[in-house]
N, CA, C and O of each residue as an XYZ file, in Angstrom:
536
protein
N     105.158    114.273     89.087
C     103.771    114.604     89.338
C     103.443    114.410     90.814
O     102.846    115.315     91.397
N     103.816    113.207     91.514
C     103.811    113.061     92.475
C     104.518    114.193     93.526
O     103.878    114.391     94.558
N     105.377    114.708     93.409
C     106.254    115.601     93.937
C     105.140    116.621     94.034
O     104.534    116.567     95.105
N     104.849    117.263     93.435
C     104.266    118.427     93.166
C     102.803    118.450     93.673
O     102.293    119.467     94.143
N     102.037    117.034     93.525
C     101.336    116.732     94.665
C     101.643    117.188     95.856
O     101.300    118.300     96.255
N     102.403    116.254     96.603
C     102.833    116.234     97.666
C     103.112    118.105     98.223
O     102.702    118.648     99.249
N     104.140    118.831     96.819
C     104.142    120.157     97.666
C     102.831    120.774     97.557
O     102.557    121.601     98.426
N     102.068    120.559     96.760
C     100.593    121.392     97.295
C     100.088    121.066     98.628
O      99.696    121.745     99.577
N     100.209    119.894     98.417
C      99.420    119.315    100.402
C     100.134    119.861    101.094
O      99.668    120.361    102.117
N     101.120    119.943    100.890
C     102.040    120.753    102.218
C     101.227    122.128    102.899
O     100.682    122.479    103.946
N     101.550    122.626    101.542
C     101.078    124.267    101.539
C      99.481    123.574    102.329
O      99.243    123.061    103.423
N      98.804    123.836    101.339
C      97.364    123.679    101.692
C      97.053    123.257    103.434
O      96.360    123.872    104.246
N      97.741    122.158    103.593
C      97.891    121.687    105.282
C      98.304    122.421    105.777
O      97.806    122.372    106.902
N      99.182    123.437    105.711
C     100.013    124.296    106.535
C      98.737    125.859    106.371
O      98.658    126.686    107.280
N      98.053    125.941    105.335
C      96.905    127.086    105.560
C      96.001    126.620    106.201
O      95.548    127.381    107.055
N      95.503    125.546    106.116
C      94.268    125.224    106.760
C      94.938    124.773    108.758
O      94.171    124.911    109.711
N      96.044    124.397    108.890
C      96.146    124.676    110.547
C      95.872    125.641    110.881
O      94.999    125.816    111.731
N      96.733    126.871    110.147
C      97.007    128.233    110.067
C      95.532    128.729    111.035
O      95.312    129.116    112.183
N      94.820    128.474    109.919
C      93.703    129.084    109.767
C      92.690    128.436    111.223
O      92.209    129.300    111.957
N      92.468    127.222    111.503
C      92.313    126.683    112.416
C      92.785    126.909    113.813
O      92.083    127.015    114.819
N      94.057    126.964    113.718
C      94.720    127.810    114.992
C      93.963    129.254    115.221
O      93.547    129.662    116.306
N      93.896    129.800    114.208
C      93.929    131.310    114.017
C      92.140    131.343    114.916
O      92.156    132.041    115.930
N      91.110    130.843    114.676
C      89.807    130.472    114.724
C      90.228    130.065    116.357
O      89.857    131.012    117.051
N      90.592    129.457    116.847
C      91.020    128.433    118.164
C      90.966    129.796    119.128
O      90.117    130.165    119.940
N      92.150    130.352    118.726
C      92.532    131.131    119.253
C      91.885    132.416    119.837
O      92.034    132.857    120.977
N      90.796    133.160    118.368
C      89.941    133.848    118.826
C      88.674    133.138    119.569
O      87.815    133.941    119.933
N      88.502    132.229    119.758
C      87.426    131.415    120.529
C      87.793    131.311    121.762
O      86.904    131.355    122.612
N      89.113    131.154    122.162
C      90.046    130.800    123.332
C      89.809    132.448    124.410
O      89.675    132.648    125.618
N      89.850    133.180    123.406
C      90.246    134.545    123.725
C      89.214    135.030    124.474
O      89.347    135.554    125.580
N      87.876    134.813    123.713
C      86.728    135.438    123.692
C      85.969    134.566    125.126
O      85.047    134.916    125.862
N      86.812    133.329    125.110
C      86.338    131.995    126.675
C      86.921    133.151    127.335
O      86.286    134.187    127.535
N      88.578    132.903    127.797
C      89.347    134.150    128.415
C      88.560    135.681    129.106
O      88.715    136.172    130.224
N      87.810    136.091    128.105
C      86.885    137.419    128.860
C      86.113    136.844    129.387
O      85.668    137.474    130.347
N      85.571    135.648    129.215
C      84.664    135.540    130.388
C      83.183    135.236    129.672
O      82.367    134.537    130.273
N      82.849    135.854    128.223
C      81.719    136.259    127.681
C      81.408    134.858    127.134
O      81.357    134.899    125.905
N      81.180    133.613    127.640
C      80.552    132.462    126.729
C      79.825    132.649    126.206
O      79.869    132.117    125.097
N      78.804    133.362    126.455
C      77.680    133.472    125.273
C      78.187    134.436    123.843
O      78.331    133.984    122.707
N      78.326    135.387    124.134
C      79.056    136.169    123.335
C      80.105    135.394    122.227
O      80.093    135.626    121.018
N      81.020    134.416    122.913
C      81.945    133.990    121.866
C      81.165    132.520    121.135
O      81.745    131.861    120.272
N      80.073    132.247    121.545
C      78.880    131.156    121.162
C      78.267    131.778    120.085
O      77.854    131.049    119.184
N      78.144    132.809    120.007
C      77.374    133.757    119.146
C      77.918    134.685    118.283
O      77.500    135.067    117.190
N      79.240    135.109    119.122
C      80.106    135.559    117.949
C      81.210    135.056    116.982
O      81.960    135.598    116.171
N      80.942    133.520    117.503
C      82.371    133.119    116.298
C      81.542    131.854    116.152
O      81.075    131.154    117.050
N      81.460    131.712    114.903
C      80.789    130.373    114.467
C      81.899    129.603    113.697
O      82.188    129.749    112.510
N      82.570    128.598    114.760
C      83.749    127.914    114.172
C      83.392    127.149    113.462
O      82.883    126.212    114.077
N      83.372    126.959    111.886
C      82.930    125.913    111.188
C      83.766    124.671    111.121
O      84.850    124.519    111.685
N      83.273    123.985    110.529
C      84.061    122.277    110.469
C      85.294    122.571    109.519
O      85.654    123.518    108.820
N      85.893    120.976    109.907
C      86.797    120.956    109.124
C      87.009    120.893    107.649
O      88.078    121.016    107.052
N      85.539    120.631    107.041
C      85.468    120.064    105.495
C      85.524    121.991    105.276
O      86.530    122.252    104.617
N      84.857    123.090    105.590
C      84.567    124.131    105.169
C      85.364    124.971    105.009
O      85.351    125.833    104.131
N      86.722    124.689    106.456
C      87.425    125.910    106.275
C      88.080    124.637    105.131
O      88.326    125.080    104.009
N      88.238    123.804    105.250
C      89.376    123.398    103.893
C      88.870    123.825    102.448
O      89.430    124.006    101.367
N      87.895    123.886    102.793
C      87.518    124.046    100.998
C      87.987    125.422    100.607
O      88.634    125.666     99.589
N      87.491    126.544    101.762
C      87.780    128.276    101.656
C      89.197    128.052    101.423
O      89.539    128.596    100.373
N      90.370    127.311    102.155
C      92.004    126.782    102.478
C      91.863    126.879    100.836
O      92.159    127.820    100.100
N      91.250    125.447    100.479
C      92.060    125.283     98.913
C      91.464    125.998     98.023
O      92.281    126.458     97.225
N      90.043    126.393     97.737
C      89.738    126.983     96.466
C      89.966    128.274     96.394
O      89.981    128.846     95.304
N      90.195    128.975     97.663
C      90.506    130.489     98.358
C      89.543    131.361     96.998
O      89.946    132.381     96.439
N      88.142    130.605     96.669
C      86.873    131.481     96.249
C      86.893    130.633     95.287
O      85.923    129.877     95.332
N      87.600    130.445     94.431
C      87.475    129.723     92.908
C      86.393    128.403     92.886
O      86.533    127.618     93.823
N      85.724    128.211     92.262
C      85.019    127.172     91.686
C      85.648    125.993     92.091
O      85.394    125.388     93.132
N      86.646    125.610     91.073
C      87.235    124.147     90.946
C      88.977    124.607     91.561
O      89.447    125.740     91.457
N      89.779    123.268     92.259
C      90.900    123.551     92.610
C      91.943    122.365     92.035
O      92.246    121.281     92.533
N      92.269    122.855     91.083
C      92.870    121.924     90.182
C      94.452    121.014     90.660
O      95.218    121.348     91.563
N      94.504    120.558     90.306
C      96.061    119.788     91.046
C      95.956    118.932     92.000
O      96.801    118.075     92.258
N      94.914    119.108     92.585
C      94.971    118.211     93.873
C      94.444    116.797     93.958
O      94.579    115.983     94.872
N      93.730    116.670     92.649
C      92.965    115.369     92.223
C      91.685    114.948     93.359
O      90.851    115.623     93.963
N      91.959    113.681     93.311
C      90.681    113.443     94.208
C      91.081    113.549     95.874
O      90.334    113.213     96.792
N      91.981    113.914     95.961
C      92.547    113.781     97.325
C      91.825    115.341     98.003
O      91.397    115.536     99.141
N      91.885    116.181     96.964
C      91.183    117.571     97.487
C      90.045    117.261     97.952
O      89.482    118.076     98.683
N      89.471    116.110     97.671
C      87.991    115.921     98.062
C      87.828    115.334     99.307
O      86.795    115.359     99.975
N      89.191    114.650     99.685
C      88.756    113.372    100.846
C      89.841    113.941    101.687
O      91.033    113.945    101.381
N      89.040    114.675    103.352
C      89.815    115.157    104.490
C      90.764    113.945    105.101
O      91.795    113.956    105.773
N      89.809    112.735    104.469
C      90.420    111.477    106.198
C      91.628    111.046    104.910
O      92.090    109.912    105.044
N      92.089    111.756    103.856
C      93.576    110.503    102.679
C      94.250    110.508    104.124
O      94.163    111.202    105.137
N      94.864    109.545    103.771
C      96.239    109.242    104.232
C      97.418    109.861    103.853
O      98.324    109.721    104.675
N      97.715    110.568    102.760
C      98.471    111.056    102.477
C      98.754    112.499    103.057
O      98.172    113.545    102.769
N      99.851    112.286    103.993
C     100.370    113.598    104.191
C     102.115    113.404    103.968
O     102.803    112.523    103.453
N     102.391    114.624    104.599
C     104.093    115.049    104.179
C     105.031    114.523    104.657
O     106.175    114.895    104.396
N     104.690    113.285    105.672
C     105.289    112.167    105.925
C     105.115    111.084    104.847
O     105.808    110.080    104.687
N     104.107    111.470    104.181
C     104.055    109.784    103.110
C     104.414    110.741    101.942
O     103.748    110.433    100.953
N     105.231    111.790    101.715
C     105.843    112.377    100.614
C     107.145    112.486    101.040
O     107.921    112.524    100.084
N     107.614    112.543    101.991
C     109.125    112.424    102.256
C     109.413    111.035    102.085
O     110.507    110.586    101.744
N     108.034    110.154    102.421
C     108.949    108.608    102.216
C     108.805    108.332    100.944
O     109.482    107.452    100.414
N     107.688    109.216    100.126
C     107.686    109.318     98.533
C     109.055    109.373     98.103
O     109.677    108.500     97.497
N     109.517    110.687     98.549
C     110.728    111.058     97.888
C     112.066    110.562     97.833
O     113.001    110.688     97.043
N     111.799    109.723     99.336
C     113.143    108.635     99.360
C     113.223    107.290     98.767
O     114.292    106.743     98.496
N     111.975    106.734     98.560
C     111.592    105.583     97.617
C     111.937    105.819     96.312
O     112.637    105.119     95.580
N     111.150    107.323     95.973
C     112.255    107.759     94.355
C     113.874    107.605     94.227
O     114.388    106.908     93.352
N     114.708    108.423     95.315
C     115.541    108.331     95.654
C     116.414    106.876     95.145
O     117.344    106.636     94.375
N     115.445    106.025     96.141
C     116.445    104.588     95.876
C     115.938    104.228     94.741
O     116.878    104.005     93.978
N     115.092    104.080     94.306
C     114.139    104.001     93.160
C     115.098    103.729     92.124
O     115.479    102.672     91.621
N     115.450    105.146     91.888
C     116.850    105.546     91.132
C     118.309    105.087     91.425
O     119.139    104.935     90.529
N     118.464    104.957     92.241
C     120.109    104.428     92.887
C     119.511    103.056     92.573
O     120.300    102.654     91.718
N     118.623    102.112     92.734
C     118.655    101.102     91.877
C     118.810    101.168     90.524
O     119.582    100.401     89.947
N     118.246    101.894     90.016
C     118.085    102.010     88.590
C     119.382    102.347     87.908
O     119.649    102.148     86.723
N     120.220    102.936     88.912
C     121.507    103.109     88.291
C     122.265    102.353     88.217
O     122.834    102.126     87.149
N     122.590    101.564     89.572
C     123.145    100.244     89.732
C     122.715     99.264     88.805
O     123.587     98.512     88.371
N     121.395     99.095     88.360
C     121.069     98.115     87.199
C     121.964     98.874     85.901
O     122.843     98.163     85.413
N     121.844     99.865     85.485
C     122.447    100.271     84.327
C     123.611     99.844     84.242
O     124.093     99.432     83.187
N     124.323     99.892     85.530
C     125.760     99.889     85.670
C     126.442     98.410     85.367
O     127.431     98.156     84.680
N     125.575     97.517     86.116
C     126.158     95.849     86.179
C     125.185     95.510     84.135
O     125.604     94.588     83.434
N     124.149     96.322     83.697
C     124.496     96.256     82.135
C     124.924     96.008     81.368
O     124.882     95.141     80.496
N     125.849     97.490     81.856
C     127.083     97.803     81.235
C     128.247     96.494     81.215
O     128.616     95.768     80.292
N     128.559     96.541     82.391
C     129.220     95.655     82.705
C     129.870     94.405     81.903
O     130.922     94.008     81.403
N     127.938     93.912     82.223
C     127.504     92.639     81.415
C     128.097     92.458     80.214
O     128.870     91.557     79.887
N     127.540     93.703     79.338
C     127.778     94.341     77.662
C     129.165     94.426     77.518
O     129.614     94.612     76.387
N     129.994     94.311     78.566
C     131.119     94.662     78.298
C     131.864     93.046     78.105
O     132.655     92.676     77.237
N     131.198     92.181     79.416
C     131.799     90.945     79.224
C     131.314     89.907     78.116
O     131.861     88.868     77.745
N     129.963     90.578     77.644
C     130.061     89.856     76.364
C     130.702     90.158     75.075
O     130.983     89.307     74.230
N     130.880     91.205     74.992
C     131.989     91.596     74.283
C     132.658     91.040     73.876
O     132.532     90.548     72.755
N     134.093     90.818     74.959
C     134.942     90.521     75.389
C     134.857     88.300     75.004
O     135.632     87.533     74.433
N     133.653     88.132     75.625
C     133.522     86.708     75.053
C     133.381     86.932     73.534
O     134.334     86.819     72.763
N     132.428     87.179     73.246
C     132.428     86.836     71.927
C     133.627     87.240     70.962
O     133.910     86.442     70.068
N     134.360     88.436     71.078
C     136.082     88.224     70.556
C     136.719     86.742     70.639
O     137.112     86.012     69.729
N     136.688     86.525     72.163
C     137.052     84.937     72.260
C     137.037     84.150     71.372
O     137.843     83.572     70.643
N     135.711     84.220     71.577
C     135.042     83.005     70.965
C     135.622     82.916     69.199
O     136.189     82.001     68.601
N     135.183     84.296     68.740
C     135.777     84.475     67.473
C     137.292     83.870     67.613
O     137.676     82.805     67.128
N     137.865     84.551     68.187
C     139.445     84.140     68.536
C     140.036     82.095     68.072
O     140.944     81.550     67.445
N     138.665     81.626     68.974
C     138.582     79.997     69.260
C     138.417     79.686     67.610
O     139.095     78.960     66.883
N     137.068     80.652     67.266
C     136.614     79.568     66.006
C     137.472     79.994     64.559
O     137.112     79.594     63.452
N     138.857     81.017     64.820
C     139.832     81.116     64.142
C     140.733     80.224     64.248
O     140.968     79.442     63.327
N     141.305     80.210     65.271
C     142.264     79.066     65.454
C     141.221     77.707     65.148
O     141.564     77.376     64.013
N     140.434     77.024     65.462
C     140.462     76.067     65.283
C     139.953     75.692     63.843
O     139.774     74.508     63.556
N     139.699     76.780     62.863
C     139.758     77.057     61.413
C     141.254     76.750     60.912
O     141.564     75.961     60.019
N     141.993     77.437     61.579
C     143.393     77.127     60.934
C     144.114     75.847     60.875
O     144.817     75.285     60.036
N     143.606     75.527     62.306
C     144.390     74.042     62.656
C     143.286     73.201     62.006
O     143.809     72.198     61.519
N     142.093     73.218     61.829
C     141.589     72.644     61.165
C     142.322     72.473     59.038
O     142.290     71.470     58.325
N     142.680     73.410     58.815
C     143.269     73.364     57.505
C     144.611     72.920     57.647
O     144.937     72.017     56.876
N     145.538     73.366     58.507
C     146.475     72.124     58.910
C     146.639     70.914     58.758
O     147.557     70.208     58.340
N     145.562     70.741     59.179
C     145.381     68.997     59.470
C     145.144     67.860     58.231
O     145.463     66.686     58.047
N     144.296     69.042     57.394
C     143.983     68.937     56.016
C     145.394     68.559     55.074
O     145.722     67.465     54.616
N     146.061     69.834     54.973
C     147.536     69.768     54.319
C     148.251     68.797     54.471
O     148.903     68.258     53.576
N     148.190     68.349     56.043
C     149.538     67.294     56.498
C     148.636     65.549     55.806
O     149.221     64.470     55.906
């Protein structure tokens, strides 16, 4: 779930620069001719909460998947704290395997004792009836 988080923010972050650049640029352009008033009047660069919302709901009502994070510009979460997501899973798991493994292990050396042990409380059954006889 987390994963899939993470690749929506990607996307979504990567439209809304897009789009931001794209806005920059015709503002930049329109400085460039010379016409300040003109590009004051002809490009009304909106904020950052607005183009994100046009970014994620691209018209729709509600934008599902993104949880509450769609709501809040300043998360912390970006595609640096999903790559270290993904490597924390990563070990996450390579622990989790290594625990399975020394388990196993374990399961194996008790095993192995308790044969023993059986082994012990045979013999000392026998020699116990031995001892009896003599």
């Amino acid at each position: 779930m987390k994963g899939q988080q993470c690749n929506k923010l990607n996307v979504v972050q990567g439209e809304l620069k897009k789009r931001k650049t794209e806005l920059s640029q015709i503002a930049l352009s329109l400085d460039n001719e010379g016409d300040i008033e003109a590009s004051k009047e002809g490009l009304d660069i909106p904020d950052d909460y607005t183009i994100w919302n046009k970014v994620v709901t691209k018209g729709k009502k509600d934008t599902f998947g993104l949880g509450s994070f769609g709501l809040d510009l300043s998360s912390k979460l970006d595609s640096r704290n999903c790559s270290e997501t993904s490597k924390d899973n990563l070990n996450i798991e390579q622990e989790l395997h290594m625990w399975k493994e020394k388990a196993k292990e374990q399961e194996m050396i008790n095993e192995e004792q308790k044969v023993k042990l059986k082994d012990a409380e045979h013999k000392l059954k026998d020699e116990g009836r031995q001892l009896k006889v003599q």
